[in-house]
C-alpha positions in Angstrom: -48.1 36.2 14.2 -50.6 37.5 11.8 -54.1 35.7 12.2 -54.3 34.4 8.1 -50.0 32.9 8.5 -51.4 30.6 11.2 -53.9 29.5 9.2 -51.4 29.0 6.3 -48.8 27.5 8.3 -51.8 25.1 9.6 -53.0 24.6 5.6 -49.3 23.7 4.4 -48.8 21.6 7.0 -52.4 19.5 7.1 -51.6 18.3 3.4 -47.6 17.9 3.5 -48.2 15.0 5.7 -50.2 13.0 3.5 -48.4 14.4 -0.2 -45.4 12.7 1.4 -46.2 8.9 0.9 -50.1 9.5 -0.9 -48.8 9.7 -4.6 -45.9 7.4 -4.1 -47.1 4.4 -2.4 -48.2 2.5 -5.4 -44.5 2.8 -6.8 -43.4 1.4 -2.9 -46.1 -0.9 -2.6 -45.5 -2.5 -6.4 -41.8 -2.0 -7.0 -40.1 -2.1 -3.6 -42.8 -5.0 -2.2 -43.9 -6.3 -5.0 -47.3 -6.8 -3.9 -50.7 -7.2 -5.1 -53.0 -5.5 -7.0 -56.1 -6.5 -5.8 -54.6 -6.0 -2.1 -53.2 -2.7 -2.8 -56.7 -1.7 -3.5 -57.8 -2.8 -0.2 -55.1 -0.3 1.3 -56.4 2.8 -0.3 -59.9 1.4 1.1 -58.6 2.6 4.5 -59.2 6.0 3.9 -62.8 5.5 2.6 -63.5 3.5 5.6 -61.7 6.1 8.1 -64.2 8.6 6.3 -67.0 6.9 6.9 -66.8 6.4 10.4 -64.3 9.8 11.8 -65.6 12.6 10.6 -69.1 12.5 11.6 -67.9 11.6 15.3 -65.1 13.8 15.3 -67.0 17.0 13.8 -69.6 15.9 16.7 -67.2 16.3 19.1 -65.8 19.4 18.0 -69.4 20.6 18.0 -70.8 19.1 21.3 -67.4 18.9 23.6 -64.1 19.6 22.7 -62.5 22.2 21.3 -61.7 21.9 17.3 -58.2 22.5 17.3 -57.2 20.3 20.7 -59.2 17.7 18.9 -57.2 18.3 15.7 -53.8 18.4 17.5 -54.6 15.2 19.6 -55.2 13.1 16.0 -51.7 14.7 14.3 -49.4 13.4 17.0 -51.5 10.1 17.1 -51.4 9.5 13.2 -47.7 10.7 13.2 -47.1 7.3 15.8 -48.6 5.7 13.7 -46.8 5.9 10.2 -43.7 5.4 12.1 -45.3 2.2 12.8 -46.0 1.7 9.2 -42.7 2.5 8.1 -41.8 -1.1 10.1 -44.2 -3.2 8.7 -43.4 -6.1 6.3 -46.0 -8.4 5.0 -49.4 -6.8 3.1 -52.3 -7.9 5.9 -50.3 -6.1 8.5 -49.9 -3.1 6.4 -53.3 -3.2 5.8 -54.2 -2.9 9.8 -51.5 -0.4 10.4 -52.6 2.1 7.8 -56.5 1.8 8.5 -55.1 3.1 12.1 -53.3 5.8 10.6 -56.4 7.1 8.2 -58.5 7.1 11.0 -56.2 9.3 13.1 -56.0 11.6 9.8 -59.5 11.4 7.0 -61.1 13.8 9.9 -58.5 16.0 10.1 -58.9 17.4 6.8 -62.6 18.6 7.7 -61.5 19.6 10.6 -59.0 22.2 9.3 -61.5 23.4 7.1 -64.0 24.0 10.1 -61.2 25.3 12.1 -60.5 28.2 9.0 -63.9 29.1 9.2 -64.8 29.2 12.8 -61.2 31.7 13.4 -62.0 33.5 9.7 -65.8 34.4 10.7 -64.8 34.7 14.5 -62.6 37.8 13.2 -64.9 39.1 10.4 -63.4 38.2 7.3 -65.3 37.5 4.3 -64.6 33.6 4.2 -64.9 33.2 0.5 -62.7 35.7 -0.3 -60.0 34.6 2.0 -60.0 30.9 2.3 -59.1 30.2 -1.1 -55.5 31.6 -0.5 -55.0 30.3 2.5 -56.2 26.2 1.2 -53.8 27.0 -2.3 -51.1 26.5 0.3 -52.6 23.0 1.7 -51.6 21.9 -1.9 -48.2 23.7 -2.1 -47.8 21.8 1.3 -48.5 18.4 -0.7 -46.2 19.3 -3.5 -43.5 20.2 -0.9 -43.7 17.1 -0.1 -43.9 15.2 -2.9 -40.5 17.0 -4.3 -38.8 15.9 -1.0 -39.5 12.1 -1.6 -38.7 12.1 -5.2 -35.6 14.1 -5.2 -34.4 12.5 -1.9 -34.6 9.2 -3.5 -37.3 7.7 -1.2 -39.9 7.2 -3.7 -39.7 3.6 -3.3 -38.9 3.3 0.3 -40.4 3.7 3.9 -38.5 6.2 4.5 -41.7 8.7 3.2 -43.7 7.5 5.7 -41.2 9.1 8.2 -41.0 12.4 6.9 -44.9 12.5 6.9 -44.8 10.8 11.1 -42.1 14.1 11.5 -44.0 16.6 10.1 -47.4 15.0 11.6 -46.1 15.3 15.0 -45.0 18.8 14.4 -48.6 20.0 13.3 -49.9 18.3 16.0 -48.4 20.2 18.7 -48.6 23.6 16.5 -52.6 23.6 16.7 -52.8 23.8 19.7 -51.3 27.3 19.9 -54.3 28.6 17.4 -57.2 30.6 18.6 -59.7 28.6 20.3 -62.9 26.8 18.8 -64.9 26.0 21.0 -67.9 23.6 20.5 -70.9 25.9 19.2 -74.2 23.4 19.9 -75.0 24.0 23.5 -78.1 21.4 24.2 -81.0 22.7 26.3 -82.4 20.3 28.5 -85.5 19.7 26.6 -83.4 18.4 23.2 -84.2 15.7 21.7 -82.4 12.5 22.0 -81.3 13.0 18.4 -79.9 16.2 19.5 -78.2 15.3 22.8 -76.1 12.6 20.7 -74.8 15.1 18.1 -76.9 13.8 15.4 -78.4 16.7 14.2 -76.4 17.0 10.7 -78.0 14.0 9.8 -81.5 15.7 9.2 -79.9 17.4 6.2 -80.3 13.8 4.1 -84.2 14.8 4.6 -83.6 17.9 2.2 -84.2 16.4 -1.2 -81.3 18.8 -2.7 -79.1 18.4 0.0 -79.4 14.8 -0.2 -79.2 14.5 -4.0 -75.7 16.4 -3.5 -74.5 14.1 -0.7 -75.4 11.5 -3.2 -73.1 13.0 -6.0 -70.1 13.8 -3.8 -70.6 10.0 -3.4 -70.0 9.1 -6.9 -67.4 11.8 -7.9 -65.7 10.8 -4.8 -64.9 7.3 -6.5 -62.9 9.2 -8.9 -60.8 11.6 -6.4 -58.0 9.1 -5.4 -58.1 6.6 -8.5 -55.0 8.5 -9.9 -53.3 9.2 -6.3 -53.7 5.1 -6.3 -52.3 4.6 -10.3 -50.7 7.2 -11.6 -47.4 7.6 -10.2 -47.2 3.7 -10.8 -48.3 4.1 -14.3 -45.9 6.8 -15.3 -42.8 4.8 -13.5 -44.3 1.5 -15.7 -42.6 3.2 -18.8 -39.6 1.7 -17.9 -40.5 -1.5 -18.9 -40.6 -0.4 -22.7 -36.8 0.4 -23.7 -37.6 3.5 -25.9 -39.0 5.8 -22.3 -37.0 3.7 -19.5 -34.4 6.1 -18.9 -37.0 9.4 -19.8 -37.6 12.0 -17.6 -40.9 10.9 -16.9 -39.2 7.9 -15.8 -37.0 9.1 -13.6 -38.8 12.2 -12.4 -42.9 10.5 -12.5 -43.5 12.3 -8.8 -42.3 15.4 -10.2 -44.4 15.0 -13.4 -47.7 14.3 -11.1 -46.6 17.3 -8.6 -47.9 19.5 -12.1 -51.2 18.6 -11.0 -50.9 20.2 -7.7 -49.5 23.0 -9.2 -52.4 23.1 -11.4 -54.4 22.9 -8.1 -53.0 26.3 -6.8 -54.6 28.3 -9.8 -57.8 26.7 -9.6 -58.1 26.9 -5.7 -57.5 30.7 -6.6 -60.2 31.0 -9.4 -63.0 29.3 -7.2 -64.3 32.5 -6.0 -65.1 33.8 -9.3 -66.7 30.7 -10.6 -68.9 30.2 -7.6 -70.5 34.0 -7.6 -71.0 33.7 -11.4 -71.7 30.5 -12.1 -73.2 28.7 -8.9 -72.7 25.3 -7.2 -74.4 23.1 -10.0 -72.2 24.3 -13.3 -69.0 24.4 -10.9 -69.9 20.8 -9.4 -70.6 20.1 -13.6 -67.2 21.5 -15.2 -65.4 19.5 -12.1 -67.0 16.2 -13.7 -66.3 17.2 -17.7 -62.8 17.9 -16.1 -62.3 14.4 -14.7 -63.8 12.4 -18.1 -60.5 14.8 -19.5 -58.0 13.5 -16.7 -58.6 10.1 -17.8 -59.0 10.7 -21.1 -55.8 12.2 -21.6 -53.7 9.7 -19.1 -55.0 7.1 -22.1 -53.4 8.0 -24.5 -50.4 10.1 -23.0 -46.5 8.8 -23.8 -43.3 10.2 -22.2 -42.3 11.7 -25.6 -44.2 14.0 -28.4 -48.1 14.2 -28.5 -47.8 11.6 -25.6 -46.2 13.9 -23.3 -48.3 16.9 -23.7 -51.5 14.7 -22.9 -49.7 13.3 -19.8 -49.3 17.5 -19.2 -52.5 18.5 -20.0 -54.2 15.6 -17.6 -52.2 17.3 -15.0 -53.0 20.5 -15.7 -57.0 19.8 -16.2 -57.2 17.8 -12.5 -56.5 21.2 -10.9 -60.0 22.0 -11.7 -61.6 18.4 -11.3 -59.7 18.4 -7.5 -60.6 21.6 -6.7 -64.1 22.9 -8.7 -65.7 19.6 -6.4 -64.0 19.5 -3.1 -63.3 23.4 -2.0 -66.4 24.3 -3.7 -68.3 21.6 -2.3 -67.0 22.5 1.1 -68.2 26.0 0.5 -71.6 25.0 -0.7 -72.0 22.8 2.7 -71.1 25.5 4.7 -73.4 27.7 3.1 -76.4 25.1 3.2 -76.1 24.3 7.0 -77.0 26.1 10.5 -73.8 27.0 12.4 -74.4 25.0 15.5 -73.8 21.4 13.1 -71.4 23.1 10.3 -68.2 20.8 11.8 -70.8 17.7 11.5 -72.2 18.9 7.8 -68.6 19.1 7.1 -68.0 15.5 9.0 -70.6 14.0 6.3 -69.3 15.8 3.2 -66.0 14.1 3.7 -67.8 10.9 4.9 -69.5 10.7 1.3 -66.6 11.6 -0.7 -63.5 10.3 0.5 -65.9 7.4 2.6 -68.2 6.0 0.5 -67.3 7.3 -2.6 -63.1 6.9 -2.0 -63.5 2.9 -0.5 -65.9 2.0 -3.7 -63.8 3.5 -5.9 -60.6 2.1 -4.4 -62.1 -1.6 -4.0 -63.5 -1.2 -7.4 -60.8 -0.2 -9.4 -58.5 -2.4 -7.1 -61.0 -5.8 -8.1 -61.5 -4.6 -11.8 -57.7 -4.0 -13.0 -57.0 -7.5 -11.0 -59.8 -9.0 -12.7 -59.8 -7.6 -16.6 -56.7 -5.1 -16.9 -53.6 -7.5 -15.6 -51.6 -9.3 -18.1 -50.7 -12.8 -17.0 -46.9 -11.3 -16.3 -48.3 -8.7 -14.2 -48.3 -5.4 -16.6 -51.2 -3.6 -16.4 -53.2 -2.8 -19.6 -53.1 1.2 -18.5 -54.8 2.6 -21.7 -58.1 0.6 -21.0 -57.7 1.0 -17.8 -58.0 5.2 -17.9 -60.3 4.8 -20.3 -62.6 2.8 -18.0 -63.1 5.6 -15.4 -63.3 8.3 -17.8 -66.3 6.4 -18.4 -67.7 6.4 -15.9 -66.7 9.9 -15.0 -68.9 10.8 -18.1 -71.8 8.5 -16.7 -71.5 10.6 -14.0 -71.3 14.3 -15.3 -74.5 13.4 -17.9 -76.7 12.2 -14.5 -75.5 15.5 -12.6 -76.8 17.3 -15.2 -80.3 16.1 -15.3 -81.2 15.3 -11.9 -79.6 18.2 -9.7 -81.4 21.4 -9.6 -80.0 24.4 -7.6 -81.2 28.3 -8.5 -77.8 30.1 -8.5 -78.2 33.1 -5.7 -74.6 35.4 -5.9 -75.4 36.5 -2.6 -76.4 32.9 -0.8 -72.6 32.7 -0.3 -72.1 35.9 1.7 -74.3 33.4 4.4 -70.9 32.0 5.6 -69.7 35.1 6.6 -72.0 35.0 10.2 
């Protein structure tokens, strides 16, 4: 099978297991359970708290002892277990315990798969900018695949998406290991420092003030990534409460309606090339922020009907870029910044920041601040302030990017990834 199909297969597959419950939970968790907010918020914590502590061991492992794709495989058929677990459970604490399991079997296979594509893409000398783009859009056409099948097969509010995701899991687990092998790249000497012998090398790059300051950033934006994965399928599907859009398509359809944003996603993923070679990290990094403060903005004031409806499609269209112009390009920039012997770690603590840190404050804080300011005493949530809110602080954001992070745009600095 050609080399770049087993890397899409691999892409399609890594993010059709999370697309199938990720977007849909709230309206499962809310409508189905009828469970709280504040809790709910705590759930979506598990996969800043998986990120803070898996990738940086697992892309230490791939880098010190085992190979990256029997490490990958082993985690799939583990966090496949364990959604069929999840599928089972029935009271909120318990949920809570099961699904931390699961994100910690998953959060580091997503850098993983990314240091996977580049070990096989450089190992066989293709130009990885050029050619990973293409082969991630499919990650998201995975996710939307996904998404499709638990709307339209009626599961939106049921357990029955954490099965199809456990399937599929499984599946992928057992595929990766028939990819190419990656084996661990940072052979020790003897005379290594203790630093060195336990893996911790990536750490050092904290010392660079850039790389640092960017670490730092992917922190904050990361609070943003998964704030409307938590609340907006939930948000559309709360239109049914007001009698004029309860039987709209938005209504009926809301997964299908958030699936435009993925879709959105594919273009951008494509366009990231260009963009990075003319433009450089900072003003990429920059137009991903401006991009959010518009996702936000436009979920504000969007209605299933008229002006309404285009804003709800134009917040979808416009996170294609927010997603994308941070993460893949981030991912890019890492790779480009780091020595080749800690690239899987550097990738470990990219996804550590943003869907760690930056995922679990923004989860916890959203979670405590809708409970706290933006919940009517029925339960309805007051969704226009609500958006509103982290398009604020999107925008806080963006302007503090601006000042504070320098980086001289090279065209060439990312032909480095190619060796």
């Amino acid at each position: 099978m050609n080399l770049k199909l087993r890397l899409t297969i691999l892409s399609f597959l890594q993010f059709f297991v999370w697309g199938a419950w990720l977007i849909t939970i709230g309206v499962y968790w809310f409508g189905t359970k009828q469970w709280g907010g504040a809790e709910f918020g705590t759930v979506f914590s598990t996969l800043g708290i998986a990120s803070i502590i898996m990738p940086p061991i697992t892309g230490i492992i791939a880098d010190r002892w085992l190979n990256a794709e029997k490490l990958y495989g082993i985690l799939h058929i583990l966090y496949g277990i364990t959604l069929f677990a999840l599928a089972k459970v029935d009271d909120p604490q318990t949920f809570f315990s099961v699904m931390l399991v699961a994100m910690l079997f998953y959060m580091p296979t997503i850098s993983l798969s990314n240091s996977i594509a580049y070990y096989i893409l450089k190992n066989n000398n293709y130009d990885v900018v050029k050619e990973f783009p293409p082969i991630r859009v499919w990650g998201t056409l995975g996710f939307i695949a996904a998404m499709w099948i638990t709307n339209l097969s009626g599961n939106k509010a049921t357990e029955v998406q954490f099965y199809i995701g456990g399937v599929v899991a499984v599946v992928l687990g057992i595929y990766a290991f028939t990819l190419p092998k990656c084996p661990p790249q940072n052979n020790i000497p003897a005379d290594a420092s203790l630093t060195e012998k336990l893996g911790l090398n990536a750490f050092s790059l904290f010392k660079n003030y850039k790389m640092a300051l960017f670490f730092l950033f992917s922190m904050l934006l990361g609070a943003a990534l998964q704030l409307t994965n938590m609340y907006g399928d939930t948000f559309l599907s709360d239109f049914a409460k007001v009698d004029l859009y309860k039987d709209s398509f938005v209504v009926k359809y809301s997964t299908i309606i958030m699936s435009i944003s993925q879709f959105s996603e594919t273009a951008f993923i494509l366009a990231i090339p260009f963009f990075l070679k003319r433009f450089g990290i900072k003003k990429v990094m920059l137009i991903s922020m401006v991009a959010w403060v518009l996702r936000f903005a436009f979920f504000a004031y969007g209605t299933p009907d008229g002006y309404g409806l285009i804003l709800i499609m134009l917040s979808c269209i416009v996170y294609g870029m927010a997603f994308d112009f941070f993460n893949i390009s981030g991912s890019l920039f890492v790779e480009s910044n780091t020595d080749y012997k800690i690239r899987s770690s550097a990738q470990g603590l990219f996804m550590m920041m943003t869907n760690g840190f930056g995922a679990m404050a923004g989860s916890l804080g959203s979670g405590w601040l809708i409970a706290q300011y933006f919940t009517l005493g029925n339960g309805d949530k007051m969704w226009h302030e609500i958006w509103l809110s982290f398009a604020g602080y999107a925008l806080v954001v963006a302007i503090l990017f601006a000042v504070m992070f320098h980086h001289k745009h090279n065209p060439e600095e990312l032909g480095d990834i190619k060796h």
